[in-house]
C-alpha positions in Angstrom: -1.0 -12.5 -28.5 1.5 -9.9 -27.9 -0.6 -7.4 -26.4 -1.7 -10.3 -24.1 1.8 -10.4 -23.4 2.8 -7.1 -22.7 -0.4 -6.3 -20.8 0.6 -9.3 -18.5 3.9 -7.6 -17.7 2.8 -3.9 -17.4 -0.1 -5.1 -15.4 -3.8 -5.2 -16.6 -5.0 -1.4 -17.3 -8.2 -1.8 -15.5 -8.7 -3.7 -12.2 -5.1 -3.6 -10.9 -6.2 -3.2 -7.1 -8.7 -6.8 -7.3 -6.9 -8.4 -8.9 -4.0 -8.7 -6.9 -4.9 -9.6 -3.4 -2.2 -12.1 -3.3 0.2 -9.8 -3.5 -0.6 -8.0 -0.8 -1.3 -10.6 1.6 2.1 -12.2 0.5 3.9 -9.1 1.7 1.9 -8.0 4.6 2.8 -11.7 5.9 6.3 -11.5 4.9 6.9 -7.4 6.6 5.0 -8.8 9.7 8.1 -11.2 10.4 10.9 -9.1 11.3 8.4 -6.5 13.1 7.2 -8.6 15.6 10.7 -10.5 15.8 12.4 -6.5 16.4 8.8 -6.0 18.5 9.6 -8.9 20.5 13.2 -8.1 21.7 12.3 -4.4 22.5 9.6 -5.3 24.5 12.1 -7.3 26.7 14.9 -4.5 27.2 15.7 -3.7 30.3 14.7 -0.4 29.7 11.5 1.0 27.6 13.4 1.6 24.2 10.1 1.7 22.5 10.1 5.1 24.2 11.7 8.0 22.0 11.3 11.6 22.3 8.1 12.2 22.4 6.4 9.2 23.5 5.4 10.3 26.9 3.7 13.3 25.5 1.1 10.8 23.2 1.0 8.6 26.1 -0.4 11.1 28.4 -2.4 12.1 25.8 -4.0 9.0 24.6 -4.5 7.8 27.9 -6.9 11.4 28.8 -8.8 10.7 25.6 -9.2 6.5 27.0 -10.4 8.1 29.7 -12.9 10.7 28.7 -11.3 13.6 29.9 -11.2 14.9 26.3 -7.7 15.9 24.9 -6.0 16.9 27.8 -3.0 16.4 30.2 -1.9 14.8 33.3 -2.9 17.9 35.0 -6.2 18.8 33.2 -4.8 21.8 31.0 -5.7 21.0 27.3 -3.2 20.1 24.9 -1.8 22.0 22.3 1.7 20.5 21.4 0.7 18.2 19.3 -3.1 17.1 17.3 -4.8 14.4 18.6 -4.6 11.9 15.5 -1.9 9.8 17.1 -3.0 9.7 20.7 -6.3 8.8 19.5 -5.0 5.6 17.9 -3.4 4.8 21.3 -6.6 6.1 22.9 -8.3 3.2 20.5 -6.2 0.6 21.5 -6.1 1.6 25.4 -9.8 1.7 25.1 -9.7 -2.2 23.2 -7.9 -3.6 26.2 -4.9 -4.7 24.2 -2.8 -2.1 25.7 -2.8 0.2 28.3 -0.1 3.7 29.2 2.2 1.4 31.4 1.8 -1.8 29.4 2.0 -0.2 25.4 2.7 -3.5 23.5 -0.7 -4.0 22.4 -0.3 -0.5 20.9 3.0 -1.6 19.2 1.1 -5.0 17.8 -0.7 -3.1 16.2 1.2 -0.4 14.7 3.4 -3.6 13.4 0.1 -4.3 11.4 -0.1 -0.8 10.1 3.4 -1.0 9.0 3.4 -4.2 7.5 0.1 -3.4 5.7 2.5 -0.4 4.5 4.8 -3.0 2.7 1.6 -4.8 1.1 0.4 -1.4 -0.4 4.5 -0.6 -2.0 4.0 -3.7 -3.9 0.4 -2.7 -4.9 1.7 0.9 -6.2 5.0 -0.4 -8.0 2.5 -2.4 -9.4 0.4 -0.2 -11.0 3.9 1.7 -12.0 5.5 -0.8 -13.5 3.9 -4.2 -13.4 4.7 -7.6 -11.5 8.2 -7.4 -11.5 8.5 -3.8 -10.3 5.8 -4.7 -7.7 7.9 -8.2 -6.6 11.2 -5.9 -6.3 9.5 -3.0 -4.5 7.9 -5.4 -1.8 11.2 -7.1 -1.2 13.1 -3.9 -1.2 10.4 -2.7 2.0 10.0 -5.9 3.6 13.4 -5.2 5.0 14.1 -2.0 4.9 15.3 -0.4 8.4 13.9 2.7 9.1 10.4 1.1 8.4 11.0 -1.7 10.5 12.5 0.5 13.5 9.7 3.3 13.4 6.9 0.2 13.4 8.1 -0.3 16.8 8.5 2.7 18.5 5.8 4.8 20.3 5.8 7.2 17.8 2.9 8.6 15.0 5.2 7.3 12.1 3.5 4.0 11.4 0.3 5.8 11.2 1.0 8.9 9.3 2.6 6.5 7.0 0.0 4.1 7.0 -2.5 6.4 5.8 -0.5 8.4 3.5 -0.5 5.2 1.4 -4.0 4.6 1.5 -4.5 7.7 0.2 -2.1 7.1 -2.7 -4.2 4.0 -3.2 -7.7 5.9 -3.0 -5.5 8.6 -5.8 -5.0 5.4 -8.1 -8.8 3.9 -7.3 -10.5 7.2 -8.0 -8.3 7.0 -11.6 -9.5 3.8 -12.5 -13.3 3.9 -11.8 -13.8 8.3 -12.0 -16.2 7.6 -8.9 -17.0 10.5 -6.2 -16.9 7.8 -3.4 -13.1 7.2 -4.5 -12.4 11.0 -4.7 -14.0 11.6 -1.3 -12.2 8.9 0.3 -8.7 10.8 -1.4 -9.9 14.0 0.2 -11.0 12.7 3.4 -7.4 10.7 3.8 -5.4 13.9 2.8 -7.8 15.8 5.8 -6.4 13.2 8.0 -2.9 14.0 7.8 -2.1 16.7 9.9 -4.2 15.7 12.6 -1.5 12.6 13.0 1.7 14.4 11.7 1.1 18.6 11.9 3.5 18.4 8.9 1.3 17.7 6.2 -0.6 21.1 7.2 0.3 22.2 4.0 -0.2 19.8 1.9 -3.6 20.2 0.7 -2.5 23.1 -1.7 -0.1 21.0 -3.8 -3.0 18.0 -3.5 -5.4 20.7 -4.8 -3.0 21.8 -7.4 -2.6 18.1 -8.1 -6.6 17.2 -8.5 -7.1 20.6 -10.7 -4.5 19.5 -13.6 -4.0 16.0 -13.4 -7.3 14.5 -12.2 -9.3 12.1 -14.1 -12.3 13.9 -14.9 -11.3 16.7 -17.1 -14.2 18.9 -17.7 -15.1 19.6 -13.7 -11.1 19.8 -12.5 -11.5 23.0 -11.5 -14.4 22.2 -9.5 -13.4 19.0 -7.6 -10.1 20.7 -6.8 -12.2 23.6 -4.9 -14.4 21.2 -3.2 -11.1 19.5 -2.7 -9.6 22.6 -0.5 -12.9 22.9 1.1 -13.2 19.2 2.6 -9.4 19.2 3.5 -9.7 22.7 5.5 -12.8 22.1 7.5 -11.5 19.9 9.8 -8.0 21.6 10.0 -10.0 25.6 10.5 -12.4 23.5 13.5 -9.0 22.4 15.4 -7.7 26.0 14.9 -10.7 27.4 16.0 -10.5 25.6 18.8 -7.1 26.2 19.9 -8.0 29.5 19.5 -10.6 29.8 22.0 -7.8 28.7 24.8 -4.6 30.5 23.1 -6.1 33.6 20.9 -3.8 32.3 18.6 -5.0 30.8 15.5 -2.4 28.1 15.5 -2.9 24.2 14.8 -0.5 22.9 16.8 2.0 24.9 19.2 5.0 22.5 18.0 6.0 23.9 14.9 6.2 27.6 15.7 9.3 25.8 18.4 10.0 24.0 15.2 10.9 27.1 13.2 12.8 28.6 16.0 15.3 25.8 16.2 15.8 26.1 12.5 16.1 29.8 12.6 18.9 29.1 15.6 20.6 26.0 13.4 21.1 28.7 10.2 22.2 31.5 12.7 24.6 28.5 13.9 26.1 28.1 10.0 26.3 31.6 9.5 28.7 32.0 12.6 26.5 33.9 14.8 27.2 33.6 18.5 24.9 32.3 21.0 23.7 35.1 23.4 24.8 34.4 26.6 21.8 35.0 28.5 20.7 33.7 31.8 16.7 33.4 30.5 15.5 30.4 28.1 16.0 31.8 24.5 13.1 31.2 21.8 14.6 27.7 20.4 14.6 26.3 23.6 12.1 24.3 25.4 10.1 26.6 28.1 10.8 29.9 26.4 8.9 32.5 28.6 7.9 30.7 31.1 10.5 32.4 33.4 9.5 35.8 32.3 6.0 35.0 32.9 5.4 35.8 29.0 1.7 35.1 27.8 1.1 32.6 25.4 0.3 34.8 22.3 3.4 36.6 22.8 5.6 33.2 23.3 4.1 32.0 19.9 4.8 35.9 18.1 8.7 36.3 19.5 9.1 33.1 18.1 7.6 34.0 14.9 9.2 37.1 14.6 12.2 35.6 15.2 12.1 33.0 12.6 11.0 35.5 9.7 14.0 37.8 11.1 16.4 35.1 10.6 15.4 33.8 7.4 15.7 37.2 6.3 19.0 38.1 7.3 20.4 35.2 6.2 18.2 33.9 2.8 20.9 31.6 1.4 22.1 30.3 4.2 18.9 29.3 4.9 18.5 27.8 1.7 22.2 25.8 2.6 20.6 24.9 5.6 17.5 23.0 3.6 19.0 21.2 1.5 21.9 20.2 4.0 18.8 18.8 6.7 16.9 17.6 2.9 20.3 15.0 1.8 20.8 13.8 5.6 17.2 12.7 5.6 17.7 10.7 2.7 21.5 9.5 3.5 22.6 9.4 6.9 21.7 6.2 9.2 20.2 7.0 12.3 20.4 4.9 15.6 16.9 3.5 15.7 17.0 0.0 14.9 20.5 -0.5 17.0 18.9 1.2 20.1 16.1 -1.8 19.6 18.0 -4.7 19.1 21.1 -4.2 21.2 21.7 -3.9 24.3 25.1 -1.7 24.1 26.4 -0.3 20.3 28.9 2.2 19.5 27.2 5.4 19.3 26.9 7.1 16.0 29.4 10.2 15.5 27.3 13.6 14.9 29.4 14.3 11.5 31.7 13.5 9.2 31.3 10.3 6.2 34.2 8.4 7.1 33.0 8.7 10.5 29.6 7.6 10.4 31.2 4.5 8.1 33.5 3.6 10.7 30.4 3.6 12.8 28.8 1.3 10.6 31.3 -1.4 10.2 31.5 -1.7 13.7 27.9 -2.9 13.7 28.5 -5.8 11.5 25.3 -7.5 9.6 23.3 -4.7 11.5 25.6 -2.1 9.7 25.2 -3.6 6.5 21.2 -3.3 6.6 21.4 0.7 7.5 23.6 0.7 4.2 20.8 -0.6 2.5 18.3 1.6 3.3 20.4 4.2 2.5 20.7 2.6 -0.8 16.6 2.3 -1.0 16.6 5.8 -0.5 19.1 7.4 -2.2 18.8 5.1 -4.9 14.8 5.8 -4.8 15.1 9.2 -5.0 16.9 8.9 -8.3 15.0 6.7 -9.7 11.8 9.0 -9.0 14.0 11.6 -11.1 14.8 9.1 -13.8 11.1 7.6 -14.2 10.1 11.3 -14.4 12.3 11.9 -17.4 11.1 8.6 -19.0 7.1 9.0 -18.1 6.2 11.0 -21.2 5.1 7.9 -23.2 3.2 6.7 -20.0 -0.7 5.9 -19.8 -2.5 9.5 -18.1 -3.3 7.6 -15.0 0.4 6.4 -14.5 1.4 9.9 -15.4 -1.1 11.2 -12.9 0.1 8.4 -9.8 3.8 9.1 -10.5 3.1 13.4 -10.1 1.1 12.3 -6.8 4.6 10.6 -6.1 6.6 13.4 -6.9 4.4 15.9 -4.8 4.4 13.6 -1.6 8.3 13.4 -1.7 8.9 16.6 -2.5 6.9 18.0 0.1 8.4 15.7 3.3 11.4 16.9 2.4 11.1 20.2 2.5 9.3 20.8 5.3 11.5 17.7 6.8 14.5 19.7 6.2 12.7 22.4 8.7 13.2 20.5 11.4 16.6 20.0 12.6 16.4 17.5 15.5 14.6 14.6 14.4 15.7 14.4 10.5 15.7 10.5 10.8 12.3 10.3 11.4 10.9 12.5 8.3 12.1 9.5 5.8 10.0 7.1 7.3 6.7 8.5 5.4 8.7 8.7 2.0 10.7 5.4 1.9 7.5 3.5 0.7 7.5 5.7 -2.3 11.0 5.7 -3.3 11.1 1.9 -3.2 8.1 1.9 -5.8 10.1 3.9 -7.8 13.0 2.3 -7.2 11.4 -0.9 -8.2 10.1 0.1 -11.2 13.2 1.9 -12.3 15.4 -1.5 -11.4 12.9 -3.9 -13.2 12.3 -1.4 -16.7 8.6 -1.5 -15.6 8.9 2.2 -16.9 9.4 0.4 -20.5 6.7 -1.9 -20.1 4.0 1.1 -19.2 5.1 2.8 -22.3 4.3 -0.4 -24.5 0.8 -0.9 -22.7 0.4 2.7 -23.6 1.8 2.3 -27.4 -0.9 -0.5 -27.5 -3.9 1.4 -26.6 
């Protein structure tokens, strides 16, 4: 009877993903509520605030590929900036009839669906972390938290990337609990996804490889899957090379993060106290760079490279200071989003300073006090990740194994979030699913009730 008990709260061992459809339908209802209501009054601005940054770019995009002009701009050039993952889903939805490049709010709908689907999946993770009452708290805790909400409705890839980097923590858990190779191939074939939405995860298939090799379920062909692993995730990512190439001759994925790197490399040179050159041509952090000169593409792309490695050189811990100072404004600072959405005219957030950025808040009223909470959901998350990793020891292997894939996928945003000095606010929007998991489980002692399911078996 009290193993009956006890598996009840830690959640059954086998069979977690069935047997909780509820659950997710509960939540996905419940997230869709204040998207569309947020949806609904940004569609009615006076102005498109479902723009940001660099909406025009995937609507251009998207629109070419609706089109059948392949992936390619308003002029005919192909693209480069970014990979076509995103403006395919407009593309999709363009192509559906539901939207269209003037008139995105089918587009919108529907990555309000993605998003809320997000909130559905938290609750199905905490629940395999810590049982019903981490997965209860963790689906409450996203339903309405900000950033998620804001980014749903905004024509940006953020619902998406985030939307399938949860499926493939989902396919991670799946392949643990049958050992199939149609689980593990969906895992691989997610992660391959990635960069083609967000050019951030580029990387990320050699901690996922790392990940497969020592904590995967099948211990006697590790080795193997995690090679095979590396080999499905690169095939797609070395074809869109390749084919930048042939236009550049630059093997390069996407042309945005070498402009990435370059505004980092000025942002530490900025810390360290180094002036600006006052020069009358575009320097390699800004937008344009060489086009004056007449510069060739390959040489853009290798004076900015050079200039980054330089840089980060010169100045290796104030680089260092400049990560983790990007890395704790991801996870703590408010940003503007969901205010530009719902009002028409807000005090405008102050670039620095706490007590600042406070004052800021306050003025907001019951708006202000829901940016504090998702910085609580955050910061709070983030410590609880910590905390459930000190207290996982006595954990079932394929909790173990779910709560490193957690650890990885955090670990990594942030990093290469902290890279990226202009847009800091966005990179927490993939990660905030994950840290409320963990917060959940932390806040509920699901972390206790996975040790006694494991003491049991």
């Amino acid at each position: 009877m009290k193993e009956t008990a006890h598996d009840a709260e830690a959640g059954p061992k086998k069979g977690w993903f069935a047997s909780a459809p509820g659950l997710f339908v509960f939540f996905f209802l419940l997230a869709l509520l204040p998207r569309l209501w947020v949806l609904h009054i940004a569609l009615h601005h006076e102005t498109p605030v479902y723009r940001h940054q660099d909406s025009g770019g995937y609507l251009e995009a998207g629109e070419s590929l609706a089109r059948g002009r392949g992936y390619r701009g308003s002029e005919g050039t192909p693209l480069f900036w970014w990979p076509p993952g995103y403006p395919g889903f407009l593309a999709l939805t363009f192509r559906a009839g539901v939207a269209s490049p003037t008139h995105p709010g089918g587009s919108l709908l529907a990555q309000a669906l993605l998003a809320s689907m997000v909130v559905g999946m938290t609750a199905l993770l905490a629940l395999k972390l810590g049982g019903p009452s981490a997965a209860w708290l963790a689906g409450a805790l996203m339903t309405f938290e900000p950033s998620s909400i804001a980014y749903a409705d905004v024509l940006l890839s953020e619902a998406l990337f985030t939307f399938l980097l949860m499926l493939s923590v989902i396919a991670w858990a799946r392949w643990w609990e049958t050992g199939g190779a149609g689980r593990w191939m969906l895992f691989a074939s997610l992660a391959s996804s990635l960069p083609f939405v967000r050019p951030m995860a580029l990387y990320l298939w050699i901690p996922l490889a790392l990940l497969v090799g020592f904590f995967g379920p099948a211990v006697r062909r590790r080795a193997w899957l995690a090679a095979l692993f590396v080999g499905v995730t690169l095939m797609p990512i070395a074809a869109w090379t390749l084919r930048n190439y042939s236009y550049l001759h630059v093997p390069v994925f996407a042309t945005v993060s070498q402009f990435n790197e370059a505004l980092f490399a000025r942002s530490v040179e900025d810390l360290a106290g180094e002036p600006r050159p006052a020069a009358s041509t575009r320097q390699p952090w800004q937008e344009g760079f060489g086009q004056e000169e007449g510069l060739p593409f390959e040489q853009v792309m290798r004076t900015r490279d050079r200039y980054f490695w330089k840089v980060f050189a010169h100045h290796p811990l104030i680089a260092g200071e400049r990560l983790v100072l990007t890395g704790l404004e991801i996870l703590g600072v408010p940003d503007q989003r969901l205010p530009d959405l719902l009002l028409r005219e807000f005090p405008q957030s102050p670039q620095k300073g706490v007590a600042g950025r406070l004052k800021w808040l306050s003025g907001l009223g019951w708006l202000g006090a829901l940016l504090l909470f998702g910085m609580f959901v955050s910061v709070a998350g983030s410590l609880a990740l910590g905390f459930l990793v000190l207290r996982c020891r006595a954990w079932p292997p394929d909790r173990r194994a779910l709560l490193a894939l957690l650890v990885v996928l955090v670990l990594y945003h942030l990093l290469i979030g902290a890279s990226t000095m202009y847009q800091g606010d966005r990179f927490r929007v993939p990660v905030i699913p994950l840290l409320a998991a963990a917060l959940g489980c932390a806040l509920s002692g699901g972390f206790r009730a996975a040790a006694r399911e494991r003491a049991l078996t």
